[in-house]
C-alpha positions as CSV (number, residue, x, y, z in Angstrom):
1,X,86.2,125.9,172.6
2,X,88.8,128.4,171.8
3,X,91.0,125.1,171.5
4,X,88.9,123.2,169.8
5,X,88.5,126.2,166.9
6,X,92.7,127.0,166.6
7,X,93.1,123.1,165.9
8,X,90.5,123.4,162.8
9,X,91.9,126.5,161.4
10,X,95.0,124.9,161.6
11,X,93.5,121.9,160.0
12,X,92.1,124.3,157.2
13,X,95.0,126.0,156.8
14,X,97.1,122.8,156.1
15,X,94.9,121.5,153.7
16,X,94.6,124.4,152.0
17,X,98.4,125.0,151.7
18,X,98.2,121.0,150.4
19,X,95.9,122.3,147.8
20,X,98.0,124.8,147.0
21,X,101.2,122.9,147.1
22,X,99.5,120.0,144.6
23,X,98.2,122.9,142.3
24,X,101.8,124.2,141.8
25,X,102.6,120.8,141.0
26,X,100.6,120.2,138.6
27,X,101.3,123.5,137.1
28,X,105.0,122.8,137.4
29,X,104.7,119.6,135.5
30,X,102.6,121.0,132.9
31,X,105.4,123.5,131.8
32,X,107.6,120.2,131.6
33,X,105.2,118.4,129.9
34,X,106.0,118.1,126.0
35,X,102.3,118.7,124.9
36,X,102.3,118.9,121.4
37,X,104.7,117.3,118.3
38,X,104.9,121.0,116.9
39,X,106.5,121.7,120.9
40,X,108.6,118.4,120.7
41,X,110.0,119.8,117.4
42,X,110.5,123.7,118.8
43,X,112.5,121.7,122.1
44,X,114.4,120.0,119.9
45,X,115.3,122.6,117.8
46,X,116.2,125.1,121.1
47,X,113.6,127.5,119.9
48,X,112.1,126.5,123.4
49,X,113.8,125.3,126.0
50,X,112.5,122.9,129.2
51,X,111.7,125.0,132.0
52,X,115.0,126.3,134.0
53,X,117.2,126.0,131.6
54,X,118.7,129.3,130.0
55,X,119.7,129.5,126.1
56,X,122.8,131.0,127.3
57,X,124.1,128.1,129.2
58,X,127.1,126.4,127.0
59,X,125.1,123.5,127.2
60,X,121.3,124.3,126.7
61,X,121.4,122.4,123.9
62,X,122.6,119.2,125.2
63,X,120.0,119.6,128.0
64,X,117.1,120.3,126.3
65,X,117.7,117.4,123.8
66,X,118.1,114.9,127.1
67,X,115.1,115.9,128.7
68,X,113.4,115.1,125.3
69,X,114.7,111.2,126.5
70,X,112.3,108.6,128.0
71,X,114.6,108.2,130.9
72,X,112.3,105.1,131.2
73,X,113.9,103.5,128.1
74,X,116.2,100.2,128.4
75,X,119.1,100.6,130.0
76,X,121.3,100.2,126.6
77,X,120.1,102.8,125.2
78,X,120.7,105.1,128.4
79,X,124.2,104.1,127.8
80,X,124.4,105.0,123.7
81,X,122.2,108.6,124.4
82,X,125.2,110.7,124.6
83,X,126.7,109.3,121.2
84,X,123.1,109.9,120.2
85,X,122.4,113.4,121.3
86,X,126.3,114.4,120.1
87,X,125.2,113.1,116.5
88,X,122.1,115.1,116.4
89,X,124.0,118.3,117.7
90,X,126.7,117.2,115.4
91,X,124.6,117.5,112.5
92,X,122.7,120.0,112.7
93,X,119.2,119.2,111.5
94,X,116.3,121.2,112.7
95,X,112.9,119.5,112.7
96,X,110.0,121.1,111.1
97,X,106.6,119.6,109.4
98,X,107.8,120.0,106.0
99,X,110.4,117.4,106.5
100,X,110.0,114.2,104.2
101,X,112.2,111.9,106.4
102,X,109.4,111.8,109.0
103,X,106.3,109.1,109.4
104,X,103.1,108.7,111.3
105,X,102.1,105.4,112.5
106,X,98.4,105.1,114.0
107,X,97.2,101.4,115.1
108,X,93.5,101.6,114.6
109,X,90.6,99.2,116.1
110,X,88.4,98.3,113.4
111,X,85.3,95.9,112.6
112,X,85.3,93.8,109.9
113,X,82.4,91.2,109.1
114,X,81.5,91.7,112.6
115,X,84.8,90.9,114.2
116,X,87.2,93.0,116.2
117,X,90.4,93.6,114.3
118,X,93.3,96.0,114.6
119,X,95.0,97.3,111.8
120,X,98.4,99.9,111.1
121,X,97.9,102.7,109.1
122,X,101.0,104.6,107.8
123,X,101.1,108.6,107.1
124,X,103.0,110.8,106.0
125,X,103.2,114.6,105.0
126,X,102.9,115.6,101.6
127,X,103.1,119.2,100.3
128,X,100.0,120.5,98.1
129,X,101.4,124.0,97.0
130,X,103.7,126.4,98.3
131,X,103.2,126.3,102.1
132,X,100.2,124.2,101.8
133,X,100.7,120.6,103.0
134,X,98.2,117.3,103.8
135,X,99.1,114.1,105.5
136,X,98.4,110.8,103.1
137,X,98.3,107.5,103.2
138,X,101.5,105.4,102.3
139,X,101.2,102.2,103.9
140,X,99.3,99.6,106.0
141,X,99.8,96.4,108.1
142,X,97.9,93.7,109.8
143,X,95.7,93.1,105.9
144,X,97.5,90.1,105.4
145,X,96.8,86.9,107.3
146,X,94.0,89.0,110.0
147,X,91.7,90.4,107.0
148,X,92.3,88.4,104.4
149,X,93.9,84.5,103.7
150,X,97.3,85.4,101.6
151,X,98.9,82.3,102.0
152,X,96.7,79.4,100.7
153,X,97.0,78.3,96.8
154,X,94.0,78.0,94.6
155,X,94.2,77.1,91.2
156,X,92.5,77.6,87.6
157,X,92.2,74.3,85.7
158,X,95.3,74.4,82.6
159,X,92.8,73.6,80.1
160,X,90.6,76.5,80.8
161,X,92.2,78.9,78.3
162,X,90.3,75.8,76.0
163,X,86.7,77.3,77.3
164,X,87.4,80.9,77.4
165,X,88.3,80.8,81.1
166,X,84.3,79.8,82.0
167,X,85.8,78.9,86.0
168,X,86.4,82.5,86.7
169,X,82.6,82.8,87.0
170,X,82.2,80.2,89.9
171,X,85.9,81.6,91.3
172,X,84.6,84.8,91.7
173,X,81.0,84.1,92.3
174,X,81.5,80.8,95.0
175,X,85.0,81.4,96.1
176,X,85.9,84.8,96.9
177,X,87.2,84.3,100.6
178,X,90.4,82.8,98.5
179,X,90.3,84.5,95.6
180,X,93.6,86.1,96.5
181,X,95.3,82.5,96.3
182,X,94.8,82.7,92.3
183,X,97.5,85.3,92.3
184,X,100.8,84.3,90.6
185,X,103.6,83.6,93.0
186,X,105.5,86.2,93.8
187,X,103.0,88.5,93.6
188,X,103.2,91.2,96.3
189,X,99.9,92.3,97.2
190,X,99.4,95.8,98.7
191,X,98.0,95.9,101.8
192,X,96.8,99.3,101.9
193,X,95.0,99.3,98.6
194,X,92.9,96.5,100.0
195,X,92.8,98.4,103.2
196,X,91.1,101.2,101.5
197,X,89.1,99.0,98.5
198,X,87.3,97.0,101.9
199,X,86.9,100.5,103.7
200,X,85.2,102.0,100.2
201,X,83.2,98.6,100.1
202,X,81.6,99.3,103.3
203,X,83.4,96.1,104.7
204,X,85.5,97.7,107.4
205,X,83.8,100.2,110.2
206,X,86.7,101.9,111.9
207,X,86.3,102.6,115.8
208,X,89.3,104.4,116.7
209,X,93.0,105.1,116.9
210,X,94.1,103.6,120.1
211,X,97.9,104.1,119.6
212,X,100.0,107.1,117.8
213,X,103.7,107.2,116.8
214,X,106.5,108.7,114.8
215,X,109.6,107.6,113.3
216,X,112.0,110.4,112.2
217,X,114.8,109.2,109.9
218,X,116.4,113.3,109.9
219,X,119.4,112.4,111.8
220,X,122.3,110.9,110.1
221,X,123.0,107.5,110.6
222,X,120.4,107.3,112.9
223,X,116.8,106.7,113.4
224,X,114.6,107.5,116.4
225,X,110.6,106.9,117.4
226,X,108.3,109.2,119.3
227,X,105.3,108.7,121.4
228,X,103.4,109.9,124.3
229,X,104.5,108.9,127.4
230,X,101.3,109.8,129.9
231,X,102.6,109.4,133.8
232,X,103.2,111.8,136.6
233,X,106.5,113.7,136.7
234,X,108.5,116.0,135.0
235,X,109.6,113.2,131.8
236,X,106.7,112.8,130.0
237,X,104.8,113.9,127.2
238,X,106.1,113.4,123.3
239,X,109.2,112.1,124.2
240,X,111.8,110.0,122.4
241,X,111.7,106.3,123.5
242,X,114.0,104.6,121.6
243,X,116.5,105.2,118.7
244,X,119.5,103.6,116.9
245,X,122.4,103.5,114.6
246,X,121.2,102.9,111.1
247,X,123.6,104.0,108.1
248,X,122.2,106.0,105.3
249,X,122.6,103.4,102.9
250,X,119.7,101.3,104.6
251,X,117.6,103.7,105.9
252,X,115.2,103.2,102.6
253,X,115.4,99.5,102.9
254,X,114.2,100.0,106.5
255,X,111.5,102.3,105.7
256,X,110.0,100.2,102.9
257,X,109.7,97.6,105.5
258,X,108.2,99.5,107.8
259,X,105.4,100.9,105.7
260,X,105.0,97.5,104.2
261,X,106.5,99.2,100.8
């Protein structure tokens, strides 16, 4: 019986000690963790630095900005990351909220006329007064072509300017799933105006964000994306997953297309 009762505290003892053991990990991997943009930023910066290293180490810097690397990202990129962490050390940019070289990009699941849609909504940060900032609106995808038809061609009869334009009442009353095709070529339509016309219509019930990113344009000729990696083990968190050489010249271009501009 004596037996018996040694080989169950044992037992106990082991899976306590497993307990224990898994605790720490999870507590270990928690310090790793970036948990926050505002914490990305502060790492990236070496106002913190990833658990174990030391601010007086030569290197810190290097290493704090490497373990802000998906070290799941393609295998190209692996290969250009010291060019890339060089040019951000290089330059010397610090991250911080206020910066206007900096976007949000949130993929939202919407309903519209009783359908399942998903549309991008762009933000950015824009300062109110002194210290006092808000993040707006400054762009939108998936409108075009999954809300609304952009591409057909509708016309208005050339001798209507003869009867004081009388089709636009049928057009607009009879035809308004094309009334965007009356638009004169050419004619860029802004997708997140109609995003937010349909939404103050009562057209559009939003569910949810399902996806969140951010693209930083800080570092010269280069741009890099951010997004939360959630996995088990030290890399992960709000972690850069990919970036790449783009000259200051066409960083604008690149942005307006992004943001659908």
């Amino acid at each position: 019986m004596k037996k018996i009762s040694l080989i169950l505290l044992s037992i106990l003892l082991a899976g306590n000690m497993s307990a224990q053991q898994l605790d720490f990990s999870w507590q270990r991997e928690f310090t790793e963790h970036v948990k926050s943009i505002d914490e990305f930023m502060k790492r990236f910066n070496g106002e913190e630095a990833y658990p174990g290293l030391e601010k007086s180490d030569e290197n810190f810097l290097k290493f704090n900005l490497f373990s802000l690397l998906d070290h799941q990202m393609k295998k190209e990129a692996k290969q250009n990351a010291l060019d890339f962490v060089s040019a951000i050390m290089d330059s010397g940019v610090k991250l911080n909220y206020a910066d206007s070289l900096w976007y949000a990009e949130a993929k939202c699941d919407i309903t519209y006329k009783g359908k399942a849609k998903v549309v991008t909504l762009f933000l950015r940060p824009e300062r109110i007064k002194d210290n006092r900032f808000r993040w707006v609106f400054c762009g939108a995808d998936g409108i075009n072509g999954n809300l609304i038809d952009t591409n057909s061609k509708s016309a208005i009869s050339p001798v209507e300017h003869e009867i004081h334009f009388m089709e636009l009442q049928s057009i607009f009353k009879n035809d308004k799933q094309h009334v965007f095709g009356y638009r004169q070529d050419g004619y860029k339509i802004d997708q997140l105006s109609v995003f937010l016309t349909l939404m103050y219509a009562g057209q559009i019930n939003f569910t949810s964000v399902s996806e969140t990113k951010f693209h930083f344009f800080n570092i010269p000729n280069y741009r890099f994306v951010v997004e939360e990696i959630g996995r088990r083990g030290s890399n992960a968190g709000w972690l850069i997953t990919s970036f790449e050489k783009l000259s200051q010249a066409n960083k604008q271009k690149y942005i307006n297309s992004l943001i659908k501009k």
